[in-house]
N, CA, C and O atoms as CSV, one atom per row, in Angstrom:
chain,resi,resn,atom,element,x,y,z
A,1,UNK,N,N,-17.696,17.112,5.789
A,1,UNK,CA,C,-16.417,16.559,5.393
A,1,UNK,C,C,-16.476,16.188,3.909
A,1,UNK,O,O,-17.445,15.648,3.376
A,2,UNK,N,N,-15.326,16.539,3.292
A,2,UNK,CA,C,-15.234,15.734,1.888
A,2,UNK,C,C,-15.093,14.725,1.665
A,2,UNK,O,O,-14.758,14.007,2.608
A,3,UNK,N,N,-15.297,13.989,0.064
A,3,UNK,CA,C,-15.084,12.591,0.447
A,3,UNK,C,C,-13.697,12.298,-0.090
A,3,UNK,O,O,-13.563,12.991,-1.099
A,4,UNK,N,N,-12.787,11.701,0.097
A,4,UNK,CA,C,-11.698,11.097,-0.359
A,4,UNK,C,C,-11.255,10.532,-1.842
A,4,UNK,O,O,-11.396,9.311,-1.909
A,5,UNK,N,N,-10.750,11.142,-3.048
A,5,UNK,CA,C,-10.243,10.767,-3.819
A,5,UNK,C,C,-10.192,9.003,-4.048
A,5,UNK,O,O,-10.339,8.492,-2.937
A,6,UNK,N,N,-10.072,8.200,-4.861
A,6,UNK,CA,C,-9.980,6.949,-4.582
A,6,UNK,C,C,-8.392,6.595,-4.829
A,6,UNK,O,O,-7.524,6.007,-4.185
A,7,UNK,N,N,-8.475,7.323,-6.215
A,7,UNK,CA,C,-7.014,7.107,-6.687
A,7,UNK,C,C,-6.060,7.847,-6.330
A,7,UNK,O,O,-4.977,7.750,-6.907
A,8,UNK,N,N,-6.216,8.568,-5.505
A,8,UNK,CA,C,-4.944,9.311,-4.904
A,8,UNK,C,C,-5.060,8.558,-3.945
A,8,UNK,O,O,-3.968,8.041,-3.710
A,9,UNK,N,N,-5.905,8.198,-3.202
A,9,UNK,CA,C,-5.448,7.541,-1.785
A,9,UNK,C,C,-5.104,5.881,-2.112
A,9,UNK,O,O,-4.683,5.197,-1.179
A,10,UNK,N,N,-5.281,5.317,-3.348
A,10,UNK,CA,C,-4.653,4.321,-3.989
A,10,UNK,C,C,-2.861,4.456,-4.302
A,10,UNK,O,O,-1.939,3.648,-4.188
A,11,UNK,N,N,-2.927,5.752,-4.697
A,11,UNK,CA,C,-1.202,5.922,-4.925
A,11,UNK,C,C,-0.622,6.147,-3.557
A,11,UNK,O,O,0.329,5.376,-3.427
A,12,UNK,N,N,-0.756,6.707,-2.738
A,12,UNK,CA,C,-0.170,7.111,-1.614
A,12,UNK,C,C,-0.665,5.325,-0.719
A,12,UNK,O,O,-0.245,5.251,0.436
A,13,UNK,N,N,-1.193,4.492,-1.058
A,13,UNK,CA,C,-1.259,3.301,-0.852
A,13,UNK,C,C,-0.063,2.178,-0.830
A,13,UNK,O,O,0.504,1.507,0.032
A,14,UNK,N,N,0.016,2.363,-2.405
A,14,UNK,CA,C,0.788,2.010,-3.124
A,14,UNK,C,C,2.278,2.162,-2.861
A,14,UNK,O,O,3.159,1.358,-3.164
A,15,UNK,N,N,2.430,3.541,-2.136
A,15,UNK,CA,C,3.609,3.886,-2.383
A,15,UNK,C,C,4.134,3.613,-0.871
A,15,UNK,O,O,5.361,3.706,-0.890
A,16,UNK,N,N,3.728,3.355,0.242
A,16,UNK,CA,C,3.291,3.016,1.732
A,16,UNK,C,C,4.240,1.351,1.594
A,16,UNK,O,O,5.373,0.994,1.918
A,17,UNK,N,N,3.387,0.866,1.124
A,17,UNK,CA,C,3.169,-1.278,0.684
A,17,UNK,C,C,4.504,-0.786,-0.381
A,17,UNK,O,O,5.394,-1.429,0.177
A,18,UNK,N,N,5.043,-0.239,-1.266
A,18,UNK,CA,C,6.671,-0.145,-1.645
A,18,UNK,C,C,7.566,0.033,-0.818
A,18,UNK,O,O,8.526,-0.737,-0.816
A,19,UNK,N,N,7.485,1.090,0.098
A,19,UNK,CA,C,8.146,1.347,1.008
A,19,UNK,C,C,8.498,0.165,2.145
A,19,UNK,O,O,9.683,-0.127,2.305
A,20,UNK,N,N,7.618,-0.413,2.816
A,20,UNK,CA,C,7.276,-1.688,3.392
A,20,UNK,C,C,7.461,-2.757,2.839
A,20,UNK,O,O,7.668,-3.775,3.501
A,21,UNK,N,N,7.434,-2.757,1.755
A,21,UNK,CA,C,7.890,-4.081,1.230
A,21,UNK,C,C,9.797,-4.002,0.462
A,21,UNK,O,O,10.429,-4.821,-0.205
A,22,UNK,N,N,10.064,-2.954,0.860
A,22,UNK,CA,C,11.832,-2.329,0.332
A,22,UNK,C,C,12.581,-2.764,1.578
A,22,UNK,O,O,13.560,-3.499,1.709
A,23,UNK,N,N,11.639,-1.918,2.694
A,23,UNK,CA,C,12.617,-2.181,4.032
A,23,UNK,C,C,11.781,-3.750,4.579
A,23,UNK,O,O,11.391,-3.522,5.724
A,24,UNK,N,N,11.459,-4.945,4.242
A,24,UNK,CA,C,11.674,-6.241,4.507
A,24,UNK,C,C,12.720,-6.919,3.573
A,24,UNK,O,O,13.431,-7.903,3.772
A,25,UNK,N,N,12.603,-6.121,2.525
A,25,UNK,CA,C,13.410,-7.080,1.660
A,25,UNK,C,C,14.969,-6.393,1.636
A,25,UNK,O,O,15.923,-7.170,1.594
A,26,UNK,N,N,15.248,-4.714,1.665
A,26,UNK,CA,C,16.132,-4.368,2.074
A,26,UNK,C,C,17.399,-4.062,3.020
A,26,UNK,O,O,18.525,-3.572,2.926
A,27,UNK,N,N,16.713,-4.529,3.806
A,27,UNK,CA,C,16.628,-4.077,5.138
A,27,UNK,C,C,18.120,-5.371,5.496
A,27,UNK,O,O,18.478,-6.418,4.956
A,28,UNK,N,N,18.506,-4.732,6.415
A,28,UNK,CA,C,20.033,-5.535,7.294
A,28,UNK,C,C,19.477,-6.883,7.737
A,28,UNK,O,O,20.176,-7.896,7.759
A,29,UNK,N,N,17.705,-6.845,8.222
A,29,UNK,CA,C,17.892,-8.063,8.593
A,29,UNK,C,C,17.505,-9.298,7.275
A,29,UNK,O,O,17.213,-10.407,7.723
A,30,UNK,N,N,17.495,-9.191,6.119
A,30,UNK,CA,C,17.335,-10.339,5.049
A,30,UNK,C,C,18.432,-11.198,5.067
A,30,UNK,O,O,19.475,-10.991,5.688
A,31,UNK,N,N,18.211,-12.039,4.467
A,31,UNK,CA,C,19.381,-13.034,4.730
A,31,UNK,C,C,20.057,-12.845,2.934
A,31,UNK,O,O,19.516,-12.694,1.839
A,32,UNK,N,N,21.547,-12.962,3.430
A,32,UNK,CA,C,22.566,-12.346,2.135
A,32,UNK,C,C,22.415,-13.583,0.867
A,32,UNK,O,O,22.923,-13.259,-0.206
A,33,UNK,N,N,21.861,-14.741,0.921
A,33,UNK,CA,C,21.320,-15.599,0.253
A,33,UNK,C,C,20.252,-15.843,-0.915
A,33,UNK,O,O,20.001,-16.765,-1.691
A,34,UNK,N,N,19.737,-14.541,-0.653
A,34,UNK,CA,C,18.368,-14.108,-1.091
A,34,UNK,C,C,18.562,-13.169,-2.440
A,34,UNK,O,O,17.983,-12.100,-2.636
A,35,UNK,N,N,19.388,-13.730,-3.213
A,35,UNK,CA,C,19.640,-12.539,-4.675
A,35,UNK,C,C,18.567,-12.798,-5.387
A,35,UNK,O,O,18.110,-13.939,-5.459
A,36,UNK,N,N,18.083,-11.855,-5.944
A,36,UNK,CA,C,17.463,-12.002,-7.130
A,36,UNK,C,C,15.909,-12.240,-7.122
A,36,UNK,O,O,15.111,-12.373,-8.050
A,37,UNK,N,N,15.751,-12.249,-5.742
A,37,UNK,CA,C,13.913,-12.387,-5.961
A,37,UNK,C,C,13.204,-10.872,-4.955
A,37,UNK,O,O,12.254,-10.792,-4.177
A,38,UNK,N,N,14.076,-9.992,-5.390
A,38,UNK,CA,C,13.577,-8.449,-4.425
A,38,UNK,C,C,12.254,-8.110,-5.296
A,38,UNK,O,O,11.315,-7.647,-4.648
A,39,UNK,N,N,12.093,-8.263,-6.507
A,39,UNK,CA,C,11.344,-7.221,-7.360
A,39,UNK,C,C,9.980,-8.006,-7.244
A,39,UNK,O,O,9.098,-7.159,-7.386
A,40,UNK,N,N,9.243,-9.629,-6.990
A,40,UNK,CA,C,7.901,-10.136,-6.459
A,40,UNK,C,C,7.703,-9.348,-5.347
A,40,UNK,O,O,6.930,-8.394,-5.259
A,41,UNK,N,N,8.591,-9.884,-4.324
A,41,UNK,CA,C,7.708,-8.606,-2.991
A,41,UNK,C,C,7.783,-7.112,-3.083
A,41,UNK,O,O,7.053,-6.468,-2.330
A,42,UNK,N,N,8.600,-6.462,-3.940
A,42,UNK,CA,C,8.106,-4.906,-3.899
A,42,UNK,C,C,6.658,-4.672,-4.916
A,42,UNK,O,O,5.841,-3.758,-4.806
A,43,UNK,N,N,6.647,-5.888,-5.990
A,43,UNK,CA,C,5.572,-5.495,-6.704
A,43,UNK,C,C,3.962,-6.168,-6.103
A,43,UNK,O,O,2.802,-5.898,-6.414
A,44,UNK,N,N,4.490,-7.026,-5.235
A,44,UNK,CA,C,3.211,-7.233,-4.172
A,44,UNK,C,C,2.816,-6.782,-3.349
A,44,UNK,O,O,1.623,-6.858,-3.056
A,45,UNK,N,N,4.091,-5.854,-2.372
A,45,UNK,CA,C,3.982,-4.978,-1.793
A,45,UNK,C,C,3.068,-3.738,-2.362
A,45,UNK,O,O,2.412,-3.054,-1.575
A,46,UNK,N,N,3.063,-3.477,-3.842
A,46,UNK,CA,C,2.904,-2.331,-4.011
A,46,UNK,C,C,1.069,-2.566,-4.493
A,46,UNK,O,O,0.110,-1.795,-4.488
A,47,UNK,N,N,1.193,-3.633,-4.772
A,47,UNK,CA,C,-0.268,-4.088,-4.936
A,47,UNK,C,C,-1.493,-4.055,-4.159
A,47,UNK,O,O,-2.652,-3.656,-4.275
A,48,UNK,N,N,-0.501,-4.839,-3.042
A,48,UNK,CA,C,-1.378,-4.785,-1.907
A,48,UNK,C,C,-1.652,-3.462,-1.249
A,48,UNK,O,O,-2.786,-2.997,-1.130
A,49,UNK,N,N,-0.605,-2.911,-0.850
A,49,UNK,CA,C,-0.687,-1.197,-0.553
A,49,UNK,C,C,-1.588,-0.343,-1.289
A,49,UNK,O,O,-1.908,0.687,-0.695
A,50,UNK,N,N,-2.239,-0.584,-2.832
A,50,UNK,CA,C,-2.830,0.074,-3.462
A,50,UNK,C,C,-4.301,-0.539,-3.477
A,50,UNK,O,O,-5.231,0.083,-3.989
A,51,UNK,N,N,-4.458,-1.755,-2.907
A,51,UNK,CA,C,-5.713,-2.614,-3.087
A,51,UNK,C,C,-6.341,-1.741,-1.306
A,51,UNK,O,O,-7.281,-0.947,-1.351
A,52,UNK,N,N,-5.625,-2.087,0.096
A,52,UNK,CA,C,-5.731,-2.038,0.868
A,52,UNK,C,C,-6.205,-0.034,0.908
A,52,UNK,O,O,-7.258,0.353,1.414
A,53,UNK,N,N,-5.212,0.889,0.299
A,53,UNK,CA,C,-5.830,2.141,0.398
A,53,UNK,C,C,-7.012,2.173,-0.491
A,53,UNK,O,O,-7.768,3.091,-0.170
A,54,UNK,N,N,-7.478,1.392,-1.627
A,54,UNK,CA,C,-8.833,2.050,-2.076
A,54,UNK,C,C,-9.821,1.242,-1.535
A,54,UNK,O,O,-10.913,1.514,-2.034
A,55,UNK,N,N,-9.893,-0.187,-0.206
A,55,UNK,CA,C,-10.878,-0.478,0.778
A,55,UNK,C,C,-11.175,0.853,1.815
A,55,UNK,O,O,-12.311,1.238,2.091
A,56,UNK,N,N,-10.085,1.390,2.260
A,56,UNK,CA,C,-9.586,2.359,2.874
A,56,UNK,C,C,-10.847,3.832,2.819
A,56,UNK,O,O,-11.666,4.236,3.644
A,57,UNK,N,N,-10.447,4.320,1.346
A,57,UNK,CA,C,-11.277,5.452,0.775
A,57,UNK,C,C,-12.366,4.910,0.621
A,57,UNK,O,O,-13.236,5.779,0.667
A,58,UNK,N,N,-12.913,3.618,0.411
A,58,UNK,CA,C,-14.203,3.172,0.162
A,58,UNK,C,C,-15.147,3.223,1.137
A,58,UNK,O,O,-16.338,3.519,1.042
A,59,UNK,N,N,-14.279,2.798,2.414
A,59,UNK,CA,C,-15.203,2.615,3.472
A,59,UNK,C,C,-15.306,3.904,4.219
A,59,UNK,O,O,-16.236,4.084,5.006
A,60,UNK,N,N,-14.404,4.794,4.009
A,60,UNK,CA,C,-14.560,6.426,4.502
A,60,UNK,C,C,-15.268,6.815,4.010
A,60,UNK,O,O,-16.118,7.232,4.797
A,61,UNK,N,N,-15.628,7.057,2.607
A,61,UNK,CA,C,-15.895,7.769,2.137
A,61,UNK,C,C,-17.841,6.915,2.190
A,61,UNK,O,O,-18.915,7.510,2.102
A,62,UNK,N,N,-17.704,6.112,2.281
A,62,UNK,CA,C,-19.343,5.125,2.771
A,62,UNK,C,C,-19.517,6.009,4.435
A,62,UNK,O,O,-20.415,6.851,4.476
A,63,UNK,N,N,-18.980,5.873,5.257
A,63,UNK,CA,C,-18.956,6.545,6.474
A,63,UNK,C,C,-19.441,8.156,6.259
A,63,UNK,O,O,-20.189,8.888,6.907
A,64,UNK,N,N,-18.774,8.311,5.232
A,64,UNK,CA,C,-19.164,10.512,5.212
A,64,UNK,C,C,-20.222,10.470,4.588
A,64,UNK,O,O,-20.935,11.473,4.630
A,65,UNK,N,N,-20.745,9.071,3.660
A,65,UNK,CA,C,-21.792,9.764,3.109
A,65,UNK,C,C,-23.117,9.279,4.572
A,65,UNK,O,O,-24.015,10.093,4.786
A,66,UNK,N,N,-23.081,8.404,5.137
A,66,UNK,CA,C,-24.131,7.958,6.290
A,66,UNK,C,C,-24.396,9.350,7.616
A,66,UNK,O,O,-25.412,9.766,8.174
A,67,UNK,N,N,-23.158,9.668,7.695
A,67,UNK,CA,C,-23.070,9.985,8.650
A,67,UNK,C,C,-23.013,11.738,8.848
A,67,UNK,O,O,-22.816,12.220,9.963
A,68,UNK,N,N,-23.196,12.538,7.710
A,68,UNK,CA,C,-22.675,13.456,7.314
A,68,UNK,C,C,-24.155,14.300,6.761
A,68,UNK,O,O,-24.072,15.408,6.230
């Protein structure tokens, strides 16, 4: 098996935790009260999504090299 890119599987991370963090904050069920603070959770969203995929590739790619 190959091993996994870090930073591609960081962007496709990234872009996961945007998505997820659009439809909580987008989404029908937010409350209509809520102007003006969308852009902290998409950019935490997108943080976290990009932190969480390169644990992701790290620990795969630790797995292919043990096991492989």
């Amino acid at each position: 098996m190959n091993k996994w890119n870090p930073l591609r599987v960081a962007m496709y991370g990234a872009c996961l935790g945007l998505l997820y963090a659009a439809s909580l904050e987008i989404g029908l069920w937010t409350h209509p009260d809520m102007y003006g603070q969308a852009g902290g959770g998409l950019i935490s969203g997108t943080v976290v999504g990009a932190i969480l995929g390169l644990l992701v590739s790290g620990f795969r790619n630790l797995l292919v090299r043990f096991f492989s």
